[in-house]
Backbone bond lengths (Angstrom), bond angles and torsions (degrees), N, CA, C in turn:
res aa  C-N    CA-C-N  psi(-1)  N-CA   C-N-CA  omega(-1)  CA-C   N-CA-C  phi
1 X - - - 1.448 - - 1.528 107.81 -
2 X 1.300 94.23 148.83 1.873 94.55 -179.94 1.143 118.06 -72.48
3 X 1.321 135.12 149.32 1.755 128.60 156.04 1.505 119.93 -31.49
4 X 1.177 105.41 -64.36 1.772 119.56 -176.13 2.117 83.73 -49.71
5 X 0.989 120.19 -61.61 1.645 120.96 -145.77 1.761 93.44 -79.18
6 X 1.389 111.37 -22.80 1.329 97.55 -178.17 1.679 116.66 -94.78
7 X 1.592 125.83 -1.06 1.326 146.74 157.80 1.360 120.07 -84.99
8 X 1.508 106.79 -22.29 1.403 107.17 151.15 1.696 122.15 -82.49
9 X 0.683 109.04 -25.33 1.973 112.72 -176.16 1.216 101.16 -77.64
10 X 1.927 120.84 -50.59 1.047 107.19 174.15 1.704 132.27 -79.24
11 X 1.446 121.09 -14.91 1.072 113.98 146.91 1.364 131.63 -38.76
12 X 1.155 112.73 -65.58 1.441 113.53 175.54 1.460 130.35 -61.70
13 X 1.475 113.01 -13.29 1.388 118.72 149.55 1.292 123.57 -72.93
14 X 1.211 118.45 -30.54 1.139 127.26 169.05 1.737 129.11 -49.52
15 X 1.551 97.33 -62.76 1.750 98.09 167.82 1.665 98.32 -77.37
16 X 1.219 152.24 -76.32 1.469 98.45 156.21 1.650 140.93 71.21
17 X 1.344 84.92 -128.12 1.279 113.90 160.22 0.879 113.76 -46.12
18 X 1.610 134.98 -78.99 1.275 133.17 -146.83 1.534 106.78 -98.51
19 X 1.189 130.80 11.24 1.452 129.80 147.03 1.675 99.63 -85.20
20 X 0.870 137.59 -71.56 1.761 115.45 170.51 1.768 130.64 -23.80
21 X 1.420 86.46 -64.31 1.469 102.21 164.30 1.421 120.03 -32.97
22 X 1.125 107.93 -62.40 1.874 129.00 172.58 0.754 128.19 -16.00
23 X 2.100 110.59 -68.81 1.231 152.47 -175.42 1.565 100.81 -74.54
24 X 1.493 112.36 -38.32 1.158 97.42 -169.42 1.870 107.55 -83.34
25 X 0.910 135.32 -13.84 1.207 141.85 -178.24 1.561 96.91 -94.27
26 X 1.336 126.65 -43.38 1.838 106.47 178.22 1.316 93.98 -59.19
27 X 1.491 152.39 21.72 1.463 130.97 -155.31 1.418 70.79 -135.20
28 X 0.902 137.11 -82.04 1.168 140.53 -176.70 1.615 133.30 -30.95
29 X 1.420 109.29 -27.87 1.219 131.76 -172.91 1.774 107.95 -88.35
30 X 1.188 97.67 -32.97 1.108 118.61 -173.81 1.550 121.05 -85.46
31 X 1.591 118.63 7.09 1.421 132.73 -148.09 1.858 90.29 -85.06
32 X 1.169 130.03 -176.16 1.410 132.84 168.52 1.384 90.33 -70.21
33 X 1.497 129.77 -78.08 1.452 128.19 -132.80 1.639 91.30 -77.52
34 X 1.123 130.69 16.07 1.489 132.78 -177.42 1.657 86.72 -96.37
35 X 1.439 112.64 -50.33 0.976 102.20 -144.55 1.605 116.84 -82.14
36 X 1.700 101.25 -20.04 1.340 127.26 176.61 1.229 120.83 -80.24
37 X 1.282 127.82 -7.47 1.528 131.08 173.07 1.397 99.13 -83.07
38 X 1.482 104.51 163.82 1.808 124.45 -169.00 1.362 96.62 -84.05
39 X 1.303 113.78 164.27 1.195 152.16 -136.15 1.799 93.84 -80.83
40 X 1.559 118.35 -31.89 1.625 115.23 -166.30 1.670 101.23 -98.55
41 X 1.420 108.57 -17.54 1.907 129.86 -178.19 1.811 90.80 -70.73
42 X 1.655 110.53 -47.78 1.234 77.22 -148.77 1.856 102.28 -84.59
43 X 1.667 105.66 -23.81 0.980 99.35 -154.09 2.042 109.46 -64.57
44 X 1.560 98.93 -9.43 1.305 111.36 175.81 1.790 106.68 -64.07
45 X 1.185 111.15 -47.63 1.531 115.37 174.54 1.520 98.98 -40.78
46 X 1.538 104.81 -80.04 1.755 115.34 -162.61 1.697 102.02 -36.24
47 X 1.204 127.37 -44.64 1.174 123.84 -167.44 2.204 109.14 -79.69
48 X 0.594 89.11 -16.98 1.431 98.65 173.16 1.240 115.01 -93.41
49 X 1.346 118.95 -38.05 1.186 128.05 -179.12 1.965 116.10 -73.54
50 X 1.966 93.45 -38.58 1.732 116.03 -179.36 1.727 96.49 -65.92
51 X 0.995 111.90 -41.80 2.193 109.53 -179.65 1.334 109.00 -107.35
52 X 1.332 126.98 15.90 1.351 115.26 168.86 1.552 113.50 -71.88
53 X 1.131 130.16 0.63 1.634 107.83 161.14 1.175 119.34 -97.05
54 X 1.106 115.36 19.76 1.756 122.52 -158.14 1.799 89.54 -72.18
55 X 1.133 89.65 -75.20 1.626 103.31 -178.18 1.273 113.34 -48.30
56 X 1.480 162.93 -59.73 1.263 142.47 151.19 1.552 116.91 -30.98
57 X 1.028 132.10 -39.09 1.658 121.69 159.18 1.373 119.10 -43.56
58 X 1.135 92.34 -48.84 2.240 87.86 -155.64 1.599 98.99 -58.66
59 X 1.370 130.89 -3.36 1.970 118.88 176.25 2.010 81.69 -81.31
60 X 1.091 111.63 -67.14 1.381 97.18 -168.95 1.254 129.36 -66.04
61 X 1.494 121.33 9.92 1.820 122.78 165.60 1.110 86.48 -86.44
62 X 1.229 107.84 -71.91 1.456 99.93 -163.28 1.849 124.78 -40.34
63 X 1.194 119.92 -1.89 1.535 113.12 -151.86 1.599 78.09 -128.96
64 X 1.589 144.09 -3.06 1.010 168.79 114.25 1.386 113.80 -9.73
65 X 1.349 104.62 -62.39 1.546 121.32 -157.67 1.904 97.22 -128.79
66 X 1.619 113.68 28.18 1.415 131.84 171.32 1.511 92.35 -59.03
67 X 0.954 126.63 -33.77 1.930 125.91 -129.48 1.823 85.54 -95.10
68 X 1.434 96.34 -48.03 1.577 101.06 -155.98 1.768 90.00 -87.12
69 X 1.272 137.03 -22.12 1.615 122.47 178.57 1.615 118.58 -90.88
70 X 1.431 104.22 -18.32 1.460 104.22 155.88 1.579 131.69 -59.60
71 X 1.521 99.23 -16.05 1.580 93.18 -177.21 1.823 108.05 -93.64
């Protein structure tokens, strides 16, 4: 697959993902015991919750940018 065609495929997996992702964390954020923990509990959630897709990305940058680290 080409570079250009393989930054396009993975782009579009990309938003994707993280429109699911999104939804699935406003759902989550939004739970009772989210909502009932103190003020330093939750804001630890939001932040885990705000970069939790980070880490499921990096197999697909990297496989993104396969073309250009193979050489």
């Amino acid at each position: 697959m080409s570079p250009r065609a393989r930054k396009f495929v993975g782009a579009a997996a990309m938003i994707a993902f993280v429109v699911v992702y999104a939804l699935l964390a406003m759902t989550l954020a939004q739970t009772r015991p989210v909502q009932q923990a103190n003020g330093a509990i939750q804001a630890v959630i939001y932040a885990v919750l705000g970069m939790g897709w980070v880490l499921p990305m990096l197999p697909l940058i990297k496989w993104m940018e396969g073309a250009k680290a193979a050489r």
